[in-house]
C-alpha positions in Angstrom: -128.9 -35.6 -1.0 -127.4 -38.9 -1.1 -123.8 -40.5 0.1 -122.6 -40.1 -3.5 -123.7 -36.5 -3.5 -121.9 -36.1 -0.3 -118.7 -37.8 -1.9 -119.3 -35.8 -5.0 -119.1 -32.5 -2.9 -116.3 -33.9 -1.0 -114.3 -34.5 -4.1 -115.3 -30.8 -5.3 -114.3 -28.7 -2.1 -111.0 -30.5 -2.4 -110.6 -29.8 -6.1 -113.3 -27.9 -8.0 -111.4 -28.2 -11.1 -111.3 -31.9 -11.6 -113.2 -32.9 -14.1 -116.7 -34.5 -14.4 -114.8 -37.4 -16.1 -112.0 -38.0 -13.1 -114.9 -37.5 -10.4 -116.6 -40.2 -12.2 -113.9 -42.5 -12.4 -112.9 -42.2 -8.8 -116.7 -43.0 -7.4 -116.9 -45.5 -10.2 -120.4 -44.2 -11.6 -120.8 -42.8 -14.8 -119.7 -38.9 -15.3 -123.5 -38.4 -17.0 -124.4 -38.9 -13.3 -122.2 -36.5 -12.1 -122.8 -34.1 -14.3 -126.8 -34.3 -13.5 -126.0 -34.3 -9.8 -123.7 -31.4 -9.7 -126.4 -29.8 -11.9 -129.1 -30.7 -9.4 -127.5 -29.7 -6.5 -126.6 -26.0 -8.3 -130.0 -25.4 -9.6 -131.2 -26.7 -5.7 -128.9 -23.8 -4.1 -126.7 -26.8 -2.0 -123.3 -25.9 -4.5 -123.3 -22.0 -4.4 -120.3 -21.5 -6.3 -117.2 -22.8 -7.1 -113.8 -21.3 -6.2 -110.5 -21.4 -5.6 -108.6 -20.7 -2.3 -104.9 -19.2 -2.8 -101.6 -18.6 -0.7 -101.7 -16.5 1.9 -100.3 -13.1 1.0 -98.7 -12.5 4.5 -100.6 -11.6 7.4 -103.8 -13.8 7.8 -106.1 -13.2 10.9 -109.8 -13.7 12.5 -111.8 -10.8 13.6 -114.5 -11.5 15.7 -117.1 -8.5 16.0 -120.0 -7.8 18.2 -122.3 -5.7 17.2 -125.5 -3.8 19.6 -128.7 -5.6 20.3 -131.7 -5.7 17.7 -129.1 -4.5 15.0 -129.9 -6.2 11.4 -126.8 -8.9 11.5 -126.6 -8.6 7.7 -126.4 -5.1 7.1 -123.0 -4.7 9.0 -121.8 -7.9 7.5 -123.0 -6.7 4.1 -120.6 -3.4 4.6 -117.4 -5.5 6.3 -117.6 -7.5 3.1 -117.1 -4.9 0.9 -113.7 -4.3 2.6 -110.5 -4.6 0.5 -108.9 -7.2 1.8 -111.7 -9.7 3.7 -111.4 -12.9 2.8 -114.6 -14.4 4.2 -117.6 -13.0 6.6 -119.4 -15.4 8.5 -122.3 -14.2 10.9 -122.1 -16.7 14.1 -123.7 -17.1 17.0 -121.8 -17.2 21.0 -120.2 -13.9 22.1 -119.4 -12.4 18.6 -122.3 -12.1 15.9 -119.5 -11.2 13.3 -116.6 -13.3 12.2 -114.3 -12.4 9.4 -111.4 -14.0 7.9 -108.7 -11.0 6.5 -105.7 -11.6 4.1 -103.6 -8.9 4.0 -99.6 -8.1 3.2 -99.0 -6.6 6.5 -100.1 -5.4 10.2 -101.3 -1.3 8.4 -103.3 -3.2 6.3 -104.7 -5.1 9.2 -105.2 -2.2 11.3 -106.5 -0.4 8.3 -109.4 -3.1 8.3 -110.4 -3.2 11.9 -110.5 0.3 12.4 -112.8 0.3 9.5 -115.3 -2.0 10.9 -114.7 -0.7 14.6 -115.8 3.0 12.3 -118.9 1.0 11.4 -122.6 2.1 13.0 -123.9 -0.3 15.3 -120.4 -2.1 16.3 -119.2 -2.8 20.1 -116.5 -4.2 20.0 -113.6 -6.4 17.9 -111.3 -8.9 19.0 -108.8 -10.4 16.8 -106.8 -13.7 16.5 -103.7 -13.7 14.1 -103.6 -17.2 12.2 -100.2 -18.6 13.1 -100.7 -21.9 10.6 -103.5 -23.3 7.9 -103.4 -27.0 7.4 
C-alpha cells in the first residue's frame, strides 16, 4: 500500500458510493487506476466490505465485556454478534476483552441486549457507556 491507496481508502470510508470516475478526478489519476487498486486491495483482504452507516434509531451505547481467563475471545464475540440489535463487536485488549457498539429504539431494548450477553457462558462482567453525541 501506497499514499494514493491510503487516499483512495480515505475517500471510500467517507463515501463508498462515489464513483470510480469522481475518486479519480479528485486524486487526479486515471479511474482505470482506481478501479485496479480498489480491486487489488479487495482481492488482498485490506477493503473487507463496503457499507453504509445510518441514523441512529434512538438509544446508541458501548458495552464493554469481560469475559474469564483462557476463554476463546471469538466464540463469545461470535454469539454477541448475532444479537438483534448490535451494531458492531470489536474484541480489545485493557480491562475489557469485548467491546460492542448497540443501536436500539429504547432502554428495554438495551437492557434486553446486555442481559443477553451477561446470560452468555464464560462472561464476568459488563459495563456500559450511553453515547451522548457522534460527530
Amino acid at each position: 500500500m501506497d499514499s494514493t491507496d491510503e487516499q483512495i481508502l480515505k475517500i471510500l470510508q467517507e463515501n463508498a458510493r462515489l464513483s470510480y470516475v469522481d475518486i479519480a478526478a479528485k486524486l487526479k489519476i486515471s479511474e482505470g487506476t482506481i478501479r485496479s487498486r480498489v480491486k487489488r486491495m479487495v482481492d488482498d483482504g485490506v477493503i473487507k466490505k463496503f457499507t453504509i452507516t445510518t441514523a441512529s434509531k434512538n438509544i446508541k451505547a458501548l458495552i464493554g465485556v469481560k469475559i474469564e481467563i483462557n476463554i476463546n475471545t471469538s466464540d463469545v464475540s461470535n454469539r454477541i454478534k448475532e444479537i438483534e440489535g448490535v451494531e458492531t463487536v470489536y474484541e480489545v485488549s485493557g480491562e475489557d476483552d469485548i467491546a460492542v457498539i448497540v443501536n436500539v429504539m429504547d432502554s428495554d431494548e438495551l437492557n434486553r441486549i446486555i442481559e443477553y450477553i451477561r446470560g452468555i457462558e464464560h462472561t464476568q462482567s459488563t459495563k456500559t457507556s450511553m453515547i451522548l453525541k457522534e460527530l
